[in-house]
N, C-alpha and C positions, 0 to 999 in steps of 0.2 A: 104552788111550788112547795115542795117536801122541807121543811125545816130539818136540820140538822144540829146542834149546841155546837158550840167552838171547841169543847174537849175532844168528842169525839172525829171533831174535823183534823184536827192535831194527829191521833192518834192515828191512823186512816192516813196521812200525810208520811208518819212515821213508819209505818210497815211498807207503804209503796216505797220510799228512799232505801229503805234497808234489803230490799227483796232486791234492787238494781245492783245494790253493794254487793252483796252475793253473788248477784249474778256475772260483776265484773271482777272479780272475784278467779270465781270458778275456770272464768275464760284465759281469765291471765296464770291460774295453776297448772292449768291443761294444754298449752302454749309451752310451759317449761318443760314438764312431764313428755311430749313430743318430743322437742330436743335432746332432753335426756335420752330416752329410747332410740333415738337415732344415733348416738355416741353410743351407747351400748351396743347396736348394731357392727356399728363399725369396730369397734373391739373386740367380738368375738364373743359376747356374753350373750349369748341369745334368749337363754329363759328366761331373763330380766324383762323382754320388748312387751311381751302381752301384760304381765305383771303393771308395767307402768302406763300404757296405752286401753287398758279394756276400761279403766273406771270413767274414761274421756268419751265412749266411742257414740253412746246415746245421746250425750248434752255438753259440749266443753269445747269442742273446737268447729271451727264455720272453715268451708269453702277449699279450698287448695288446702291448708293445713290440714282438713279431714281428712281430704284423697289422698294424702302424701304418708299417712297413719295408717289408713285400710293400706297401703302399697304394702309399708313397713310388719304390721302385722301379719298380714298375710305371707311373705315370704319368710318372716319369724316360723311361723310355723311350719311352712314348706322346708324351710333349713335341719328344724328339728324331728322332720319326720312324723308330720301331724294331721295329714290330706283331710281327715273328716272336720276339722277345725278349721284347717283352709278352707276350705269348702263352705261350712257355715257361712263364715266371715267373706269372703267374696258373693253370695245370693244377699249379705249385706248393704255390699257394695254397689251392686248392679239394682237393689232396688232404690239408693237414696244417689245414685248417682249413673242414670241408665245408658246415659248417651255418652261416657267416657271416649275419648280415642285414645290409643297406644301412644307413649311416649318410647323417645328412641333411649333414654334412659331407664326405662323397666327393666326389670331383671326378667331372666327368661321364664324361670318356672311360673311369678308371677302372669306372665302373659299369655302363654299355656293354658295356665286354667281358666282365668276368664275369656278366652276363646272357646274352650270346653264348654262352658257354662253357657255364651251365647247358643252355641250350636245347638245346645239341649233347648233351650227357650223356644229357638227355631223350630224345633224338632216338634215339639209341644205341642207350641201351635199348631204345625200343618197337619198335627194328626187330630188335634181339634177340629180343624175345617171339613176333615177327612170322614168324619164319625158325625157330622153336621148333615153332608151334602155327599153321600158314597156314589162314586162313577156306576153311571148303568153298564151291567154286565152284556156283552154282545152276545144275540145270536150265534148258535152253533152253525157253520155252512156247510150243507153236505156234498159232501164229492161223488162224484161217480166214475169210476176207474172206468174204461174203455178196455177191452180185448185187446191180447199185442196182436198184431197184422201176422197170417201165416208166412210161412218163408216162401220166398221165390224160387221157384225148380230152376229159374233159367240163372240166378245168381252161385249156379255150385260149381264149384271150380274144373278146370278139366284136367284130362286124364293127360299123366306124364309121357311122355317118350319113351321108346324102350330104350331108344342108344342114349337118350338122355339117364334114364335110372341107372346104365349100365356104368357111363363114363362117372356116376358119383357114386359106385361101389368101390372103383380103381381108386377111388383119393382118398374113400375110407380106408383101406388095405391100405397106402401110402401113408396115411397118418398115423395110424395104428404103427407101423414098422419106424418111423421115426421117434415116435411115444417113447416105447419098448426101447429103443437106442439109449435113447436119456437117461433114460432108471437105470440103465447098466453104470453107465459113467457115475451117474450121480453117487451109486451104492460103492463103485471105487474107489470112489472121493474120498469118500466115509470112510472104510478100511483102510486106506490110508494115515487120515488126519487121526485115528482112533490108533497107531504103532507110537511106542514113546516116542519124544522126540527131546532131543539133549538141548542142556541149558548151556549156550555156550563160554566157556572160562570156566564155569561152576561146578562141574560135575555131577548134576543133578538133572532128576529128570521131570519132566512138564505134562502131564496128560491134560488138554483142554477140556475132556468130560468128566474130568474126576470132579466127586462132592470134596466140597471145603470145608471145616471147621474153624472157627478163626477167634481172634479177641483184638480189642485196639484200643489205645487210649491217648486223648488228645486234649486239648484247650478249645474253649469255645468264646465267642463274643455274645452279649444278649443285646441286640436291640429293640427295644419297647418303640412301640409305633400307639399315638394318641389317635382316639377315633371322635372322641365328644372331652372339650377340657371340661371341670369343675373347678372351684374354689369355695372358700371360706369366703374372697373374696367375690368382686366382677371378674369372672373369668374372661372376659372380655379384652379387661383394660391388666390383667394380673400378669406378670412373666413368669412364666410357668416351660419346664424342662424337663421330659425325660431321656436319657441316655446311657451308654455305658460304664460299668463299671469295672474293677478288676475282673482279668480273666477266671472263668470259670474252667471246671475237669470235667472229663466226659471219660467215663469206660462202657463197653460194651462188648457182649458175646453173638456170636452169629452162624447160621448155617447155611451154606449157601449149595441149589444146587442147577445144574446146567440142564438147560429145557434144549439147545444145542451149541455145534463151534463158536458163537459168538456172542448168545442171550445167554444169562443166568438170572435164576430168584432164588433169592433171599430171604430172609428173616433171623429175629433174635429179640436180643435185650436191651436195654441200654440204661444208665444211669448217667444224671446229669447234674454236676451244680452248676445254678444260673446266679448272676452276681449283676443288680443292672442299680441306677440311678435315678433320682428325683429332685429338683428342686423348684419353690415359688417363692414369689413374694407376693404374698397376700395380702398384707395390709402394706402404707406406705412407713409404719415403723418396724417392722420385722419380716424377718426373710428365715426359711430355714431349707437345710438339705437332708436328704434320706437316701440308704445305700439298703437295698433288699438282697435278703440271699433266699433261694428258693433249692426245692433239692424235688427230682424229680425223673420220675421210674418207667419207662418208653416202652414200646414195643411195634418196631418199624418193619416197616415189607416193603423191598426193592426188586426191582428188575432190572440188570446190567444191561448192559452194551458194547461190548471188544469192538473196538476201532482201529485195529492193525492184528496184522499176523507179526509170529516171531516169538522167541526166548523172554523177551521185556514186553507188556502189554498195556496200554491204557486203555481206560474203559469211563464209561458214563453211566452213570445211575439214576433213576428217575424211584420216586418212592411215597408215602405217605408214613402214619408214625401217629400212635394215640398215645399219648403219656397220662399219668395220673401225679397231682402234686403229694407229695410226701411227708416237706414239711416246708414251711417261710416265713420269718420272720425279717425284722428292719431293726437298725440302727440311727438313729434320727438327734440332730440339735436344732435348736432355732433361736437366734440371734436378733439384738435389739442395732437397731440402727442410731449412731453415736448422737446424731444429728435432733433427735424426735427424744430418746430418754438417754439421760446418765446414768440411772440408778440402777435397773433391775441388769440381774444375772443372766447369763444365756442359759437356756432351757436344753438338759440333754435326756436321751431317750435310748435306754441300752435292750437290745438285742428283745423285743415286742415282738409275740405271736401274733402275726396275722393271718394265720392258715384261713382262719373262717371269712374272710375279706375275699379271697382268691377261690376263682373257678375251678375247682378239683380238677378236668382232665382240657384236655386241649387235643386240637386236631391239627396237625401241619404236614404241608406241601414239602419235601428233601429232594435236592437238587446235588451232584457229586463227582468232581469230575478226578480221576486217580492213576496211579501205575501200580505196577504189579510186575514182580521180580523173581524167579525161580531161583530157589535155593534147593538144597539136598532134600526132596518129598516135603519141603515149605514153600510158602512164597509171603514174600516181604512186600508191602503196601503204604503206600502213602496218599491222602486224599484231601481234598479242601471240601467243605459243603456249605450249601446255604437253604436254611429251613423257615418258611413261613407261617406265620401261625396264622390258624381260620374262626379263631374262639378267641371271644373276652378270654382277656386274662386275670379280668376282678368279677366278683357279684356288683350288680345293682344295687341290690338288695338290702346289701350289708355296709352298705356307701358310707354310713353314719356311726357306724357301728366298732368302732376302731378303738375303742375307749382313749388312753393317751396318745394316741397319733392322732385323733381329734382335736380331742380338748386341751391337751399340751404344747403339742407343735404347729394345730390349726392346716393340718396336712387332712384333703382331701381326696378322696382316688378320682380320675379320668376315668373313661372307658379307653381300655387299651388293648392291644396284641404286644405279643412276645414273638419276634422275631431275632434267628440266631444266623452268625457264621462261626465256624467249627474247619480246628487242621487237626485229623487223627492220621495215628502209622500204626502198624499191628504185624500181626503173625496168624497166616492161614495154611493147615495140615488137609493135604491132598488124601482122601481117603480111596483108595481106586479101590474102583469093581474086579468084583473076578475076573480072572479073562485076558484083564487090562496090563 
């Protein structure tokens, strides 16, 4: 047996002790440092989470406390718009913890990627196995086309009647001469409905094929319709709203002309301010609201529909409508709940460009149902509408990118549309043709 002297038994005794102090130590700093990062989380401070979590993530915390740190950082970074760092830190994950299942508490983008990440694993493999063991390629099988069968002499049709060919020249000539009837009437119709025709009381006159020139100017409502929520918080569990705001103005120019007595197309301009709403509570101490105004430059194409004869006419529109945004910005506060702080001041947020947030042009559905009034070679109009939008009304892209509607008010965008209803009245000048 190896002698050892008692000093250095001592000493030997002394570095093992100290090495376990350390090492309980470390475990009980990285324990704190978690909690930490998880309150930072939830406040809103996110470039703190990896700061306080990464020095832990090779040696410092065991078991559940790990996983609940790979969760945390990883959506740290996902919040901040960090995917290749996500990424890192999730093939982290998946290799010091392979067999994970989803918890109904993970955040979504969280569970996203490591689904991704599986699928690629998958994917790896089978093209591993694939490049191991390649499927034997089949035989080509050759075909041999057959000859089509000649035709049958005795399958050709037989020869018509003569009183039979005769009696169906008499129904052609009868057809014919009714045809020829029609087109006459029909062509009267016309030269008819094409003589002025007076406005009754008004002393004005009506031509239903004369082009129109027109202008009108109304009020609109903006409804915002949410497609996917976000938050700062669990969009999940966050009460989150968007809606309307004060009415908006809409003016427009237009030229309309008549394809016949009861179709017309249209086209022109339009200019619209949109006025709509927002609010969340994102965390369970602060709540804040936002009021956007957007301004935006249309160019719509309709085709009418006259639904009555006579002097007063309603009509229906059916249309589409590409606008471009102009400009939008937001007015924003966010407020502490009395309940959670005393102290701090509500946060306010005066009139923020967020043009680069928002989807420059938009595609919508106009729907219009109206009257129409003859006056002295005018006509006087009034119409309701309802317009669907078929386009984000934000970038993806730019999700994060809001500088203090972020980091201030902790206001995140949805994926949403912009959906309106609109009352315009206007003034349309009959331009007649020659003739007319």
């Amino acid at each position: 047996m190896l002698y050892m002297p008692i000093r250095f038994r001592l000493l030997f005794a002394l570095i093992l002790g100290g090495y376990a102090v350390l090492n309980a130590q470390q475990e009980v700093g990285c324990k704190q440092l978690y909690l930490d990062a998880k309150e930072a989380y939830k406040a809103g401070m996110i470039d703190m989470v990896p700061e306080l979590l990464l020095p832990c993530m090779e040696n410092g915390l065991e078991d559940n406390d790990k996983i609940e740190a790979y969760k945390l950082l990883i959506s740290s970074y996902l919040f901040d718009y960090f995917p290749d760092k996500a990424a890192e830190q999730m093939d982290h994950f998946l290799r010091d913890f392979p067999d994970y299942n989803v918890q109904a508490t993970d955040e979504a983008g969280f569970v996203q990627l490591l689904n991704k990440k599986r699928t690629l694993l998958v994917l790896q493999q089978e093209q591993q196995i694939t490049e191991k063991d390649p499927e034997p390629v089949p035989e080509p099988v050759q075909v041999i086309n057959e000859p089509d069968p000649e035709p049958d002499p005795a399958s050709d049709e037989p020869e018509i009647d003569p009183e039979e060919a005769e009696r169906q020249r008499l129904e052609q000539i009868r057809l014919e001469q009714i045809r020829h009837q029609q087109e006459l009437a029909e062509r009267e119709r016309t030269r008819k409905n094409r003589e002025p025709r007076r406005a009754g009381g008004s002393g004005g006159t009506y031509s239903a094929t004369a082009p129109l020139l027109g202008v009108s100017l109304g009020m609109n409502a903006t409804l915002p319709q949410i497609l996917e929520p976000y938050s700062t918080g669990n969009p999940n569990l966050v009460e989150s709203s968007y809606g309307m705001a004060a009415p908006g103005v809409s003016f427009g120019v237009f030229y309309g002309h008549p394809l016949s007595e009861r179709i017309e197309l249209s086209g022109g301009l339009s200019l619209r301010r949109n006025n709509f709403s927002y609010s969340s509570t994102p965390f369970s101490f602060t709540s804040y609201s936002c009021t956007e105004h957007q301004m935006r430059l249309g160019v719509p194409l309709w085709v009418g529909l006259y639904l009555n004869e006579g002097s007063i006419r309603t009509y229906l529109k059916l249309g589409v409508e590409m606008d471009y945004l102009l400009s939008s910005s937001v007015t924003a506060s966010r407020s502490y709940e009395s309940s959670a702080f005393s102290g701090p001041e509500d946060v306010e947020l005066e009139k923020a460009d967020i043009k680069a947030a928002r989807n420059p042009f938009n595609l919508m559905g106009n729907l219009a149902l109206g009257v129409k009034l003859p006056l002295e070679r005018t006509l006087v109009f009034v119409e309701v509408g309802y317009s669907a939008g078929f386009m984000m009304a934000n970038d993806p892209d730019s999700r994060y990118q809001s500088g203090d509607l972020n980091w201030l008010i902790y206001h995140v965008d949805s994926d949403f549309r912009i959906n309106q209803l609109s009352l315009m009245a206007g003034l349309a000048w009959k331009l007649n043709r020659e003739g007319e």
